[in-house]
C-alpha positions in Angstrom: 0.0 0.0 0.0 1.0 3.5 -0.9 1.7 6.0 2.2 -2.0 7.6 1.7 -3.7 4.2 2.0 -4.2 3.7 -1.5 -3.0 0.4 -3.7 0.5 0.9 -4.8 1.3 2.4 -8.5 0.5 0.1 -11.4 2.7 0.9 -14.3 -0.1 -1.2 -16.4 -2.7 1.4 -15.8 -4.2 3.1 -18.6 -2.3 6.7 -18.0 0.9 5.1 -17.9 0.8 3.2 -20.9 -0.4 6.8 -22.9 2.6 8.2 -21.1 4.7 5.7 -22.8 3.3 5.9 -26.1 1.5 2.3 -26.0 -2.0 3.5 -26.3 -2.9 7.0 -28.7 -4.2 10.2 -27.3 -5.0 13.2 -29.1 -2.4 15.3 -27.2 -2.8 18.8 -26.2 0.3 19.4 -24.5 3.4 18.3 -23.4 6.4 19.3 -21.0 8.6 17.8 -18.5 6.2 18.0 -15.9 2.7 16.8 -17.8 0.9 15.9 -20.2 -2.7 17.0 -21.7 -4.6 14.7 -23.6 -9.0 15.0 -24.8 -10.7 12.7 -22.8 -11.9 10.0 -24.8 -15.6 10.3 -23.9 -16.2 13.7 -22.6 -18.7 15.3 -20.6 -18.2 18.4 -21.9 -17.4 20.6 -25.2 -13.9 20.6 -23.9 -13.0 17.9 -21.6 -9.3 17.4 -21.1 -7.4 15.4 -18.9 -4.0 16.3 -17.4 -1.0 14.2 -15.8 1.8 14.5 -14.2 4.7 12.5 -15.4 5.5 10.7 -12.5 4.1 7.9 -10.8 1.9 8.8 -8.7 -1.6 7.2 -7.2 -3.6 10.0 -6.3 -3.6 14.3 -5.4 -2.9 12.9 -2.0 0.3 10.9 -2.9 1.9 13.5 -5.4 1.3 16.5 -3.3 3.1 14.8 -0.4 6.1 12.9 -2.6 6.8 15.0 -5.2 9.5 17.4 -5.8 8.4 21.1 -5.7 9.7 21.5 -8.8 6.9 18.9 -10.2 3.9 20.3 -8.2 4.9 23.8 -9.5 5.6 22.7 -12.9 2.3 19.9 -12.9 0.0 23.0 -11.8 1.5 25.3 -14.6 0.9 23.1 -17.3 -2.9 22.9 -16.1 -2.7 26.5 -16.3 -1.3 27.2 -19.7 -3.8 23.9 -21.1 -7.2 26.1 -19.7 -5.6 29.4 -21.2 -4.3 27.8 -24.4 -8.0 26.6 -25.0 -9.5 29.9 -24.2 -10.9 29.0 -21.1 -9.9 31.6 -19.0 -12.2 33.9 -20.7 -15.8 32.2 -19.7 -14.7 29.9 -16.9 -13.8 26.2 -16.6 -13.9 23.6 -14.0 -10.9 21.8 -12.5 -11.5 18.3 -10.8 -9.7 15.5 -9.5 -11.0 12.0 -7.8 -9.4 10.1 -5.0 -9.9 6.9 -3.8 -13.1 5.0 -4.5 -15.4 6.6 -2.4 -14.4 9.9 -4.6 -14.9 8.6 -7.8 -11.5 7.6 -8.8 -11.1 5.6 -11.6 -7.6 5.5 -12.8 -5.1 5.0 -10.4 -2.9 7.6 -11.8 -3.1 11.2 -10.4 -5.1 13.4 -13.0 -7.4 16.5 -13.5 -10.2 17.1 -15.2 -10.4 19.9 -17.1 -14.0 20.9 -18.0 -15.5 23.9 -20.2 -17.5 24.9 -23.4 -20.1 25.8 -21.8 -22.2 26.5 -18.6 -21.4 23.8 -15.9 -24.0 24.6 -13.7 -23.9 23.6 -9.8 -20.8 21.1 -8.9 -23.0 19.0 -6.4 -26.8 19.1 -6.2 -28.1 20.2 -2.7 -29.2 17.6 -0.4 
């Protein structure tokens, strides 16, 4: 088990094997620190997902294991992504599941990136 309680990382795991170039992605962008790629089947007019390069299990595990240099460089790169697809102007929606209970699907830290158009509330009210 990783330090956070979660499974260890599985270098088998979807994410990783885009990362190496085993399975296609239409790529937004790339840098030392991340990579951007469209989601497959997204929600949203713009739905893309972003990952860090390393290996890590969840926001819990890189935030407390990587380098400062990653976190800085990881959160840049979602940055320049939301800007690069005009985002910035109307508004977008960053998320990221952890664990099960949170909705995490991958294990392989990643955020959402979500825009195009109105999002509405995040979580209905009880």
């Amino acid at each position: 088990m990783s330090t956070n309680g979660l499974p260890p990382y599985d270098t088998q795991n979807v994410f990783a094997r885009i990362l190496r170039g085993e399975i296609p992605s239409k790529r937004v962008h790339e840098d030392e620190f991340a990579f951007a790629f469209h989601d497959i089947n997204p929600l949203t007019p713009v739905h893309v997902l972003v990952i860090p390069k390393g290996e890590y299990v969840s926001a819990a595990d890189f935030h407390a294991t990587a380098s400062d240099a990653e976190i800085a460089g990881f959160w840049r790169a979602v940055a320049k992504v939301a800007k690069d697809l005009g985002l910035d102007a109307t508004g977008h929606r960053l998320l990221s599941n952890m664990g099960v209970d949170g909705g995490q699907e991958v294990p392989h830290f990643h955020v959402h990136l979500f825009g195009g158009r109105r999002l509405g509330r995040m979580v209905a009210p009880v």
